[in-house]
C-alpha positions as CSV (number, residue, x, y, z in Angstrom):
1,X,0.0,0.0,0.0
2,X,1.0,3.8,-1.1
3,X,2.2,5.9,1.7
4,X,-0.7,8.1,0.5
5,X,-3.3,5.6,0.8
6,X,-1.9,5.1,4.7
7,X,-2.5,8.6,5.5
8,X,-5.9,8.5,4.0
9,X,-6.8,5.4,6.1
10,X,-5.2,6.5,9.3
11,X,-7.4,10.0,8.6
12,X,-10.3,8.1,7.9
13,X,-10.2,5.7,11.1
14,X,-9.0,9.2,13.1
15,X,-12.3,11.0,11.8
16,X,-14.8,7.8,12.2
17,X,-14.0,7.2,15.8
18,X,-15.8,10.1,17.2
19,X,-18.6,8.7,15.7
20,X,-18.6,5.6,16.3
21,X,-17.4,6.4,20.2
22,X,-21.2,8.7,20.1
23,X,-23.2,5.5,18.7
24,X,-24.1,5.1,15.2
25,X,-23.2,6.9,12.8
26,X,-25.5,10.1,11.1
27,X,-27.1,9.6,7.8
28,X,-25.3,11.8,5.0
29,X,-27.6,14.5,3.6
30,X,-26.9,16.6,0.1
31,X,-27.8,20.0,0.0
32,X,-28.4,22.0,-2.7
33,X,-28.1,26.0,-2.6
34,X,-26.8,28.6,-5.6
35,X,-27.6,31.2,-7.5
36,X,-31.1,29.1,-8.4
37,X,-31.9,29.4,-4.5
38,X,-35.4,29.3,-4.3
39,X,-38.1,31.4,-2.4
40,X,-40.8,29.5,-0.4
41,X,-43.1,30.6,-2.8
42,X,-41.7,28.8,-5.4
43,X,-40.7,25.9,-3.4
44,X,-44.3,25.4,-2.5
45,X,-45.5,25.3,-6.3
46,X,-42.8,22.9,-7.2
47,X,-42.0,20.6,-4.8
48,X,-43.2,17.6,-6.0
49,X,-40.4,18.3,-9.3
50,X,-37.9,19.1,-6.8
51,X,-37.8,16.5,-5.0
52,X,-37.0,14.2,-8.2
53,X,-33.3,15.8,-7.9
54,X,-30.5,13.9,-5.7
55,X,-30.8,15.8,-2.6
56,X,-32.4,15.5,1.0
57,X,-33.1,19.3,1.1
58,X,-32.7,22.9,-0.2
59,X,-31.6,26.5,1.4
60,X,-34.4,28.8,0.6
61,X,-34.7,32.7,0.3
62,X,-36.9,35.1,1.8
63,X,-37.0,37.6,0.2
64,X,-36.1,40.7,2.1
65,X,-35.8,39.6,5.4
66,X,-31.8,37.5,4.9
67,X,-30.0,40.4,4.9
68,X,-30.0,40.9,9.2
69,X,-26.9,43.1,9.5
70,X,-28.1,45.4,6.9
71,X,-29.6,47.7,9.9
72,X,-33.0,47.7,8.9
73,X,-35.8,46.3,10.4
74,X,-37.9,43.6,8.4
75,X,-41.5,43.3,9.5
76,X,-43.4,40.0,8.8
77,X,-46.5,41.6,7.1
78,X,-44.0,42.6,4.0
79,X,-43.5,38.7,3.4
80,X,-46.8,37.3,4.4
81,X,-47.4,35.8,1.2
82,X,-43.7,33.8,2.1
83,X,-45.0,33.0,5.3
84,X,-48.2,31.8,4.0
85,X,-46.6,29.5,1.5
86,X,-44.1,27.8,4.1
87,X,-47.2,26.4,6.2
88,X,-48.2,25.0,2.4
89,X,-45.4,23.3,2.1
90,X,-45.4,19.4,2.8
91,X,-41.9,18.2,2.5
92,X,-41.8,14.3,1.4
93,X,-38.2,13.6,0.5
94,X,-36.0,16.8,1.2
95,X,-36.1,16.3,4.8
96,X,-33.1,18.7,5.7
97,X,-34.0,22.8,4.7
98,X,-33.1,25.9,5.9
99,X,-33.7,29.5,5.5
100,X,-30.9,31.8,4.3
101,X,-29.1,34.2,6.8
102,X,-26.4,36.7,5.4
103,X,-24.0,39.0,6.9
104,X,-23.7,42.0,4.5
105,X,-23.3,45.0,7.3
106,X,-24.4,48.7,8.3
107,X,-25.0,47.9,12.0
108,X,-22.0,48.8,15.0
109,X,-21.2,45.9,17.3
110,X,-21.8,48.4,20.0
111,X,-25.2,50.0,19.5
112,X,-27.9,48.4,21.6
113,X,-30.1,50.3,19.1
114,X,-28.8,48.4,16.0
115,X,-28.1,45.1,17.5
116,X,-32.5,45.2,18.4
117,X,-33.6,45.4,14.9
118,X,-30.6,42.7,14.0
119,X,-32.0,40.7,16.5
120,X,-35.7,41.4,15.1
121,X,-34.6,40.3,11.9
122,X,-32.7,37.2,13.6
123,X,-36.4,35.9,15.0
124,X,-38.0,36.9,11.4
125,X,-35.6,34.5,9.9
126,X,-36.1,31.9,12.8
127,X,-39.8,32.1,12.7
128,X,-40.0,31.4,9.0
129,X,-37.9,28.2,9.2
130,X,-40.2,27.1,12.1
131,X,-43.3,27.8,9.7
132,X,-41.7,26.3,6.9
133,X,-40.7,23.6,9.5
134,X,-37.2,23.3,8.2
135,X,-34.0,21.9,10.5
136,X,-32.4,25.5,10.8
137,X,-31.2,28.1,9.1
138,X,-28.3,29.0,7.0
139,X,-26.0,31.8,8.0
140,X,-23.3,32.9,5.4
141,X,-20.9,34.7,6.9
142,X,-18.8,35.8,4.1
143,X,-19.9,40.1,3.5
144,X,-21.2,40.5,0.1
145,X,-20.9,44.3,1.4
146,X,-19.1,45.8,4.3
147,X,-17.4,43.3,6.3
148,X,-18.7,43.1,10.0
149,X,-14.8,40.6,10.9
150,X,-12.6,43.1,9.6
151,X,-11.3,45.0,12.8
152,X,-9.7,47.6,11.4
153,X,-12.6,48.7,8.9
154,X,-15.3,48.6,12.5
155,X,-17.0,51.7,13.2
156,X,-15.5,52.2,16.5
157,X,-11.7,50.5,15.4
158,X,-10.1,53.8,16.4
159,X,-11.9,54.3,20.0
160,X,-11.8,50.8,21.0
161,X,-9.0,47.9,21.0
162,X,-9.7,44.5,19.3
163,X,-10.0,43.2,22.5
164,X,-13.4,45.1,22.8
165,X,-14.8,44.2,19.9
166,X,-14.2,40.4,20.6
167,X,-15.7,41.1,23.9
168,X,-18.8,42.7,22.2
169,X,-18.6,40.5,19.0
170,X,-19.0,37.3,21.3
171,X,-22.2,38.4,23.6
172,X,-23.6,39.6,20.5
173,X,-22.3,35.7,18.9
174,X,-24.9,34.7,22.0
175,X,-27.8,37.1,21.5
176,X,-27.8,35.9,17.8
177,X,-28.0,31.9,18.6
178,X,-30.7,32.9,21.8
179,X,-32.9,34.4,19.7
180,X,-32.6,31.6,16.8
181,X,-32.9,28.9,19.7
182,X,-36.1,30.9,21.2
183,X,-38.0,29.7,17.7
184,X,-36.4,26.6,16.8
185,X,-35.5,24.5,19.9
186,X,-32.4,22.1,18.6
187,X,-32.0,23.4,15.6
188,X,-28.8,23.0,12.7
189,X,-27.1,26.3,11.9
190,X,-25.6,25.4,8.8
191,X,-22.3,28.0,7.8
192,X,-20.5,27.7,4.7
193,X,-16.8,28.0,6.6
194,X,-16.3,28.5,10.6
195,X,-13.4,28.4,11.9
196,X,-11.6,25.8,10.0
197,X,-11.0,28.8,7.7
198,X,-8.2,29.8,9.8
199,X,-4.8,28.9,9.4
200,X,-2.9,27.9,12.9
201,X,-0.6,32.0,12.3
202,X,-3.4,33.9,11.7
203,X,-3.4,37.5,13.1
204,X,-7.1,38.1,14.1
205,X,-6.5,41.9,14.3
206,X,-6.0,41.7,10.6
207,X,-7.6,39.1,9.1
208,X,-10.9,39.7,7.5
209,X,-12.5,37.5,9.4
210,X,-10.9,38.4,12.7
211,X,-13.9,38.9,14.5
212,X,-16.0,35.3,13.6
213,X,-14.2,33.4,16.2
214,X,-15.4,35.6,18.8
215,X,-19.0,35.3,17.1
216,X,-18.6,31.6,17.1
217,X,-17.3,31.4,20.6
218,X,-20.8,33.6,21.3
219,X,-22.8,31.1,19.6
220,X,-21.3,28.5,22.0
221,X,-22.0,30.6,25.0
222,X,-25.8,30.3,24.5
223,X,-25.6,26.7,22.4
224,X,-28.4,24.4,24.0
225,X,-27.3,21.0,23.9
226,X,-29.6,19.7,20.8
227,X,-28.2,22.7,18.9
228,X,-26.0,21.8,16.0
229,X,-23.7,24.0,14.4
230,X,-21.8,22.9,11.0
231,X,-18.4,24.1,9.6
232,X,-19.1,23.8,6.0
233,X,-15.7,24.3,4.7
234,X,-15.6,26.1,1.5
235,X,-12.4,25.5,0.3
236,X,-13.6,22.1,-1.2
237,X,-15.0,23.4,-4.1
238,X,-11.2,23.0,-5.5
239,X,-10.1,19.7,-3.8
240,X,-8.5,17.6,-6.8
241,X,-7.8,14.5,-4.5
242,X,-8.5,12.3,-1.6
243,X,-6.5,13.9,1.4
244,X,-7.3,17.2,1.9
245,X,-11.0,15.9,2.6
246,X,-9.6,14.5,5.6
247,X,-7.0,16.9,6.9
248,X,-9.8,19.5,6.8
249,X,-11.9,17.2,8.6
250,X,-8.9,17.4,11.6
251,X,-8.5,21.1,10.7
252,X,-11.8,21.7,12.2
253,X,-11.9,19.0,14.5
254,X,-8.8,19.7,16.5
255,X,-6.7,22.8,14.8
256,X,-9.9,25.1,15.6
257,X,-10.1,24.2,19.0
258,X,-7.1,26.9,19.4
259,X,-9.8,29.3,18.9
260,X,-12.3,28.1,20.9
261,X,-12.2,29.6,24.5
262,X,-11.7,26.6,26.9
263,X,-14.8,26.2,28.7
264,X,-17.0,25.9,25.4
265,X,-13.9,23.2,23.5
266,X,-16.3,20.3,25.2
267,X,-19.3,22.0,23.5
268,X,-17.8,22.6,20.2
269,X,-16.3,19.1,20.3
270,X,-19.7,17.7,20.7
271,X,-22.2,20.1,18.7
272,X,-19.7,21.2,15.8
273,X,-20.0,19.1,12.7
274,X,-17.9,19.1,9.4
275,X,-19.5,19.7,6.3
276,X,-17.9,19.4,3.1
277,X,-18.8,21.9,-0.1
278,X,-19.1,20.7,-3.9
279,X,-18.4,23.6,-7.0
280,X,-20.8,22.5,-10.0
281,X,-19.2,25.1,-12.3
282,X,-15.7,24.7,-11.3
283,X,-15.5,21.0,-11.8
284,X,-17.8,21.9,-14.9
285,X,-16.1,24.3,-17.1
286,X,-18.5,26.9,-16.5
287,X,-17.0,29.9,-14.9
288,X,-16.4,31.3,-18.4
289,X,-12.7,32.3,-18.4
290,X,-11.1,29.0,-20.5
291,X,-8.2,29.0,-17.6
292,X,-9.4,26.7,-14.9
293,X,-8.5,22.9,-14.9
294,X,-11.7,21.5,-15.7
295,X,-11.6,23.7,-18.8
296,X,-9.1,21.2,-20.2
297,X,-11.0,18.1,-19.0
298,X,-13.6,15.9,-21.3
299,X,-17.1,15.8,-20.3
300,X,-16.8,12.3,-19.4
301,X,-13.6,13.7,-17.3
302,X,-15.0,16.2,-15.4
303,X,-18.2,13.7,-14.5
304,X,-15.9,11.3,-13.0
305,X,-14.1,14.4,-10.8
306,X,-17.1,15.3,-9.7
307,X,-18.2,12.2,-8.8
308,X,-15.0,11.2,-7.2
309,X,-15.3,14.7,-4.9
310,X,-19.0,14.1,-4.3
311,X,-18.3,10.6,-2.7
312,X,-15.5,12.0,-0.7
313,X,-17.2,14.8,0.3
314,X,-19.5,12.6,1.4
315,X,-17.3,9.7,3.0
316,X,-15.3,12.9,5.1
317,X,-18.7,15.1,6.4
318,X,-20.1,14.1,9.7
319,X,-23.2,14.6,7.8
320,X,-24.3,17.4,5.6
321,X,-22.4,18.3,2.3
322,X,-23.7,21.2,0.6
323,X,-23.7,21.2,-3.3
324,X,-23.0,25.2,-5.1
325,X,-23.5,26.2,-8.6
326,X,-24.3,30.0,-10.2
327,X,-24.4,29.2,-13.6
328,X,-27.5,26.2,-14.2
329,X,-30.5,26.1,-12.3
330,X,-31.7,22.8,-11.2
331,X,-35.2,23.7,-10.9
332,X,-35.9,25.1,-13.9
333,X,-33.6,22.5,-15.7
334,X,-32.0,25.0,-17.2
335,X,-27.9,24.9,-18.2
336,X,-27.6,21.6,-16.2
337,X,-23.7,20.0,-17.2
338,X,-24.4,16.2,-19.1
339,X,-23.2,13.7,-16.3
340,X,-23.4,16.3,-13.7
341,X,-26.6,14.4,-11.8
342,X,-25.4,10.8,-13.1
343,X,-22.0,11.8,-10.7
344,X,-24.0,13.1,-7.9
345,X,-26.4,9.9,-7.9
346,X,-23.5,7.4,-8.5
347,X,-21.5,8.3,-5.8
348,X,-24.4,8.6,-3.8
349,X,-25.4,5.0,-3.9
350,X,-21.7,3.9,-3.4
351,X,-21.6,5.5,-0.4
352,X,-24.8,4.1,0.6
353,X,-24.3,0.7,0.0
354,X,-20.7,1.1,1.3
355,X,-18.7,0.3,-1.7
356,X,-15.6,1.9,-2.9
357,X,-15.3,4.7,-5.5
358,X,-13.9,2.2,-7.4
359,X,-11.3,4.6,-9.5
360,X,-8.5,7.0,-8.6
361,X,-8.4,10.7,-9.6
362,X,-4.6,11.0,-9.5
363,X,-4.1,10.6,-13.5
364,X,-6.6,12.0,-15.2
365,X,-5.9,15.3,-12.8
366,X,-1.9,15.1,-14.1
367,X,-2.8,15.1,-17.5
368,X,-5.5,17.5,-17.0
369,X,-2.5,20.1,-15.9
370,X,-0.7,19.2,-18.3
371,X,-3.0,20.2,-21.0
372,X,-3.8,23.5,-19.5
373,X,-0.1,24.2,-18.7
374,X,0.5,23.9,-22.2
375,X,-2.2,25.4,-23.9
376,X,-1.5,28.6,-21.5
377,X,2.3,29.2,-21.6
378,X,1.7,30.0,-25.2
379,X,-0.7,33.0,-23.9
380,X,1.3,34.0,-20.7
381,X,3.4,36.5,-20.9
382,X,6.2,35.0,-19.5
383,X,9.3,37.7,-18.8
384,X,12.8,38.1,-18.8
385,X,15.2,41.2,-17.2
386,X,18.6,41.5,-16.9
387,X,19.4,43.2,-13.5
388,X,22.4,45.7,-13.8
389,X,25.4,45.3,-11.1
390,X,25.8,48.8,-9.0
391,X,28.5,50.8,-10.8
392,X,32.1,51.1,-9.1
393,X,31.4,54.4,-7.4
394,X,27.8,54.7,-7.2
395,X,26.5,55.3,-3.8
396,X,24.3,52.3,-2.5
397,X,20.5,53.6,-2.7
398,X,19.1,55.3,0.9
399,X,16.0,52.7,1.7
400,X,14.2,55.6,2.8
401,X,11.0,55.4,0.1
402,X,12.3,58.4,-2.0
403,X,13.4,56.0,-5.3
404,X,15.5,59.6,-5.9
405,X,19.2,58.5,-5.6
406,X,21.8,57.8,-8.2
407,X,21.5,53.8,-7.9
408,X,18.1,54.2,-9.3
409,X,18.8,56.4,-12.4
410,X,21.3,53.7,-13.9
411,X,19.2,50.7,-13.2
412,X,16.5,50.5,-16.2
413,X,12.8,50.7,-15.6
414,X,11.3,47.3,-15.8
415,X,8.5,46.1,-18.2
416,X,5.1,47.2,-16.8
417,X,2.8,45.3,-14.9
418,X,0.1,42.8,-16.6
419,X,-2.8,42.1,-14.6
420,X,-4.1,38.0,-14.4
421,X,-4.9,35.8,-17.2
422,X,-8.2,37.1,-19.2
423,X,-8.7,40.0,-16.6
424,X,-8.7,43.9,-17.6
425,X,-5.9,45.3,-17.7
426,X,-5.0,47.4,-14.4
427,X,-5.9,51.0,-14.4
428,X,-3.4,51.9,-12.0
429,X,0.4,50.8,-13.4
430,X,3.1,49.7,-11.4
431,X,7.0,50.8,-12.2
432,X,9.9,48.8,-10.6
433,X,13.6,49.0,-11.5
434,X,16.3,46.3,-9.4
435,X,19.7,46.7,-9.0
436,X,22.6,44.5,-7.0
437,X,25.7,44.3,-5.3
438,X,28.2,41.7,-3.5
439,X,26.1,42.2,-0.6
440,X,21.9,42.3,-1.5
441,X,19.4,42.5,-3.8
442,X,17.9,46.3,-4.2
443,X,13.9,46.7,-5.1
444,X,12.4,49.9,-5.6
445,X,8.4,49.9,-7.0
446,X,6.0,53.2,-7.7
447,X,2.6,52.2,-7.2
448,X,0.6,55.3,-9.1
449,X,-3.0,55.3,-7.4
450,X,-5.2,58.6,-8.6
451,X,-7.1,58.4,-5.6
452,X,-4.4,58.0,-2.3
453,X,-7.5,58.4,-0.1
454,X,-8.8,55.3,-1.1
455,X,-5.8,53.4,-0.1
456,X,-6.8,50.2,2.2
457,X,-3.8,49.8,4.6
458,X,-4.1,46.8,6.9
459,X,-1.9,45.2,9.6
460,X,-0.2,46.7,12.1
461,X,2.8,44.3,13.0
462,X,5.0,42.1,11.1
463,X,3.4,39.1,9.5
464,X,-0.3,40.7,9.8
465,X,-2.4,40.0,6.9
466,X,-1.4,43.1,4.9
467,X,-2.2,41.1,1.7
468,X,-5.8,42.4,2.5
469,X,-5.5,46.0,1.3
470,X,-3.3,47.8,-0.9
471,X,0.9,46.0,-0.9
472,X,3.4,45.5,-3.3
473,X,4.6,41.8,-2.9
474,X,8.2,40.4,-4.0
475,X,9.3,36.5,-5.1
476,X,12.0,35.4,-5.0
477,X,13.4,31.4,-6.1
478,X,16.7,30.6,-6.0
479,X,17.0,27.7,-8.8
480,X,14.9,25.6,-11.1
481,X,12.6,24.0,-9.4
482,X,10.9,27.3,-8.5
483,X,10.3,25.8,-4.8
484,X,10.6,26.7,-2.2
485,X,10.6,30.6,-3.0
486,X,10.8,33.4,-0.9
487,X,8.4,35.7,-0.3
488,X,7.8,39.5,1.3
489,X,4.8,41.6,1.1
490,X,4.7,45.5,2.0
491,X,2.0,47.8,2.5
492,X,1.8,51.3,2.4
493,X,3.0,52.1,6.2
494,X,5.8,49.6,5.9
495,X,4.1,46.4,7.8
496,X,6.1,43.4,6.4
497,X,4.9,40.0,6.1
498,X,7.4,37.2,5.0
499,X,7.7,33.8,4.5
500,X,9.3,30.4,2.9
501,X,6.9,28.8,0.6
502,X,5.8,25.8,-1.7
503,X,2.4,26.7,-3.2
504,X,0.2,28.6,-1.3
505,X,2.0,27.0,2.2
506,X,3.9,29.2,3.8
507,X,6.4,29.2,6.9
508,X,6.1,32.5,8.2
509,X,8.7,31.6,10.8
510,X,11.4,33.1,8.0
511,X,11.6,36.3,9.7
512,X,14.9,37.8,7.5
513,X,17.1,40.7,8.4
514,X,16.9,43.2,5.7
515,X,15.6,46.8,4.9
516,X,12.4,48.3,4.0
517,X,11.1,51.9,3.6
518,X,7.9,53.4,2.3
519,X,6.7,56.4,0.8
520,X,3.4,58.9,-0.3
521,X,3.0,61.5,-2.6
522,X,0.3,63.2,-4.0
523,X,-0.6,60.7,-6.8
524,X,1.4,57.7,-5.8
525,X,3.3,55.0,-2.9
526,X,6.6,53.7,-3.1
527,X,8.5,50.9,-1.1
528,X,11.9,50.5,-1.2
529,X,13.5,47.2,-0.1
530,X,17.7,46.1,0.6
531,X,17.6,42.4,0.7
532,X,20.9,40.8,1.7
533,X,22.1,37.6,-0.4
534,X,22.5,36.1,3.5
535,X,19.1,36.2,4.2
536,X,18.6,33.8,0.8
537,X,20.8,31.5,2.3
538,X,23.1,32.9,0.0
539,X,27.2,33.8,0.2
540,X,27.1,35.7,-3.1
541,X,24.9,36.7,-5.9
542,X,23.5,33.9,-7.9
543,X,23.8,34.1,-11.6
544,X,19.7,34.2,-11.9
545,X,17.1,34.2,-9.9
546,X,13.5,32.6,-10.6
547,X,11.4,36.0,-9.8
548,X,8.2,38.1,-9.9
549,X,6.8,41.8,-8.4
550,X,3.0,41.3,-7.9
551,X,0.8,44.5,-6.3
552,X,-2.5,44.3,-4.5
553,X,-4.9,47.7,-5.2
554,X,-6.9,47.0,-2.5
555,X,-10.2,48.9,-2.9
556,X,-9.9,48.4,-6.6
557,X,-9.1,44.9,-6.3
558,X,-6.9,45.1,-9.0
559,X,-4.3,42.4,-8.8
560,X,-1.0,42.5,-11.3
561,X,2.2,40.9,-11.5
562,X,5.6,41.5,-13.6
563,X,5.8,38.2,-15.0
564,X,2.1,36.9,-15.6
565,X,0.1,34.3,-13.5
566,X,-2.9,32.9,-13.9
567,X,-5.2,32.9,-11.0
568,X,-3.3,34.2,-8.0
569,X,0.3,35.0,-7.4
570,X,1.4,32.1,-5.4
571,X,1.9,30.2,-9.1
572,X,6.1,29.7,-9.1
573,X,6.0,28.0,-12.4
574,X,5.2,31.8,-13.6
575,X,7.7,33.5,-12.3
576,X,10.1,35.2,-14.9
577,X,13.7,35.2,-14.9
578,X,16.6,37.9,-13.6
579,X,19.7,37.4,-15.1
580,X,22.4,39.2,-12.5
581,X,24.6,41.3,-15.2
């Protein structure tokens, strides 16, 4: 047996045993939510064709009433009609619903005043589910609007410490699940991602999401012990094999419990379940921009991946698995993917009947990347720079921000910045010239930005997730392979952030001794970095370097790069190439 396939057993027996320690085991449920969520109204006309789809229930709409941060207060007699058609409904198959919840916000944490009509519109939400009688309701927590986790964007983040908003955040985490609980005694609040979203080095302070653990730790406060909350772990939607199924299954298991305050770890250990997430369109080649790995898949190929994550998703949930799509509507049949609900009711009856999958995803995903790493290195714009050696006599550049000294002059401008694969083209431009000695590596980068009032700075000590507003990010690998790589992010007030990566995992425990300086004018930031060859490892200049600039316009969310990437910048088989002169 693989060493892979070990792992994957040892997860899978670490992830039963719970269950099998609490009695049997809880029957899996599929459910479907997505841009074809339906209202009540609807749900009540066309239940009897619904219920011919593979699922055991559906997230519904109300409309008006989901959005219970907005700060406005939803009365019941506006969505009578909703109401009226939840009591209709007589659910047959699709035993598992919910109502929708989201957390889009104009309210301040600390205002009694808009925390009552939250809370009013908390109960509106609770009472329909109990009319419709559904198993809970559905609280996405991700801000399609302002963010109500981002500390330093809060209304009061300049009068009060983040240690008073996680005080407020959680007895507010406890009014919220009181006043769902007051309607619906035991019920499931389903969440798309909890805290499994964090990684173990997170900096709260600056994350934007900083303030959910404190919500979550709230909700535990006031959880009775029939309540059931789920983790449903969005990061699925792009699993391409078995493993991470079950390491996120621990991630939320045990790695959360580091957020969890101590006397509610029992309860979270008992009530918390992990839910696994399925992505019709990403899996489906229908997100539109020919750049995704099911874009170079067969229909036949990208049935079997989703049937292969479907009965994984299932195998690794403790019992719900929620299914997303935007772009097909299973209701109306409309822009359904052939194979899509052959996959879904496949795996479901292998997982029933307790079978295996019966195949292995491993090959068809390696020639799948192969196929789109080909077809798009003849579209990237892959670069190459030769980096001048400071002139005999030239002073060495003052990393002060200014990008005015001699050092700068001789080194030539590099090519602009291109923004990511098929994306517009940024409307803000980026300038960077390099330049070395025996000693470092020096960076200088001119971010123009028309509007400096807009600039998002975030973080306020090293390491903080700065990558959240506006930075200009360096990478750096030393030789082919292009991992690990080195890599340091800047914002506008000089915060650093740096770590040793492969992929998107990084060891932030890198902490290297080198310079940095930042600047502002009237029409533009600059950072200026001095990076000594020692803190590469390094005793002398290498002869190349693999390499890319990248630069996050935060408010803009404009994202561009020297040397072109596809999807994000943590893609080393992109980086360009420095020749040292």
């Amino acid at each position: 047996m693989s060493p892979s396939r070990l792992i994957v057993l040892a997860l899978l027996l670490a992830c039963l045993l719970p269950a099998a320690l609490a009695g049997a085991p809880l029957p899996k449920k599929l459910i479907e939510y997505g841009w074809d969520v339906p209202t009540p109204s609807f749900v009540a006309q066309h239940l009897q064709e619904m219920e011919q789809r593979p699922f055991d229930g559906v997230i519904m709409r109300v409309p008006k009433i989901g959005e219970i941060f907005a700060n406005q207060r939803y009365q019941r007699q506006d969505v009578a009609a909703e109401f009226d058609a939840l009591a209709r409904i007589q659910w047959g198959k699709f035993t598992d619903n919910f109502i929708a919840m989201y957390a889009a916000s104009k309210m301040d944490w600390f205002s009694d005043a808009d925390w009552e009509t939250v809370l009013g519109n908390v109960a509106l939400c609770a009472q329909a589910a109990k009319v419709g009688r559904c198993v809970g309701v559905c609280f996405d927590a991700e801000p399609y609007g302002d963010n109500p986790w981002l500390y330093p964007e809060q209304a009061q983040a300049k009068r009060k410490s983040f240690a008073d908003y996680q005080a407020v955040v959680r007895r507010r985490g406890a009014q919220f699940m009181d006043t769902i609980e007051r309607d619906l005694p035991s019920p499931v609040v389903h969440t798309f991602f909890l805290l499994g979203y964090f990684r173990p080095d997170a900096k709260l302070d600056s994350d934007g999401y900083g303030l959910l653990p404190a919500f979550v730790n709230g909700m535990l406060d006031a959880a009775d012990p029939g309540t059931t909350i789920t983790d449903g772990n969005e990061p699925a939607y792009y699993y391409t094999s078995v493993l991470p199924y079950f390491t996120s299954y621990h991630r939320i298991h045990q790695q959360a419990l580091d957020l969890v305050a101590p006397e509610n770890r029992r309860k979270y250990t008992c009530q918390v379940q992990c839910a696994q997430a399925l992505y019709v369109d990403h899996l489906f080649a229908m997100r539109g921009d020919r750049k995704y790995l099911s874009d170079f898949m067969t229909p036949q190929e990208r049935a079997q991946w989703f049937q292969h994550n479907t009965y994984w998703a299932l195998t690794s949930s403790d019992r719900y698995v929620w299914l997303y799509s935007e772009k097909m509507n299973w209701w109306l049949n409309q822009n359904l993917p052939p194979g899509l609900e052959e996959a879904v009711v496949a795996a479901r009856q292998k997982v029933a009947a307790g079978q295996d999958l019966g195949f292995d995803l491993t090959d068809l995903i390696k020639q799948a990347q192969q196929r789109q790493q080909s077809a798009l290195q003849d579209r990237l714009q892959r670069r190459t720079a030769v980096i001048p050696r400071l002139g005999q006599g030239v002073p060495l550049p003052r990393i002060d921000g200014a990008l005015d000294d001699a050092a700068w002059q001789q080194a030539p401008a590099l090519a602009g910045f291109l923004p990511l694969f098929d994306c517009p083209r940024p409307q803000a431009q980026t300038a960077a010239r390099l330049i070395y000695d025996s000693k470092a590596l020096y960076a200088a980068m001119r971010c123009a930005e028309p509007n400096m009032a807009s600039l998002r700075v975030i973080g306020q000590q090293r390491d903080s997730d700065v990558w959240i507003g506006d930075c200009a990010e360096l990478f750096l690998g030393l030789a082919p392979p292009p991992e690990p790589y080195y890599h340091l992010i800047i914002n506008p007030n000089n915060v650093r952030w740096d770590g040793r990566c492969r992929g998107e995992a990084a060891d932030v425990s890198w902490n290297p001794d080198y310079q940095s300086a930042t600047a502002r004018t009237a029409d533009h930031w600059t950072v200026e970095l001095a990076i000594p060859w020692s803190a590469l490892g390094l005793a002398a200049p290498p002869a190349s370097l693999l390499a890319n600039l990248g630069r996050e316009r935060g408010p803009a969310n404009e994202l561009s790069t020297w040397s072109q990437c596809v999807l994000s910048f943590l893609e080393p088989g992109n980086f360009g190439t420095w020749q040292l002169q």
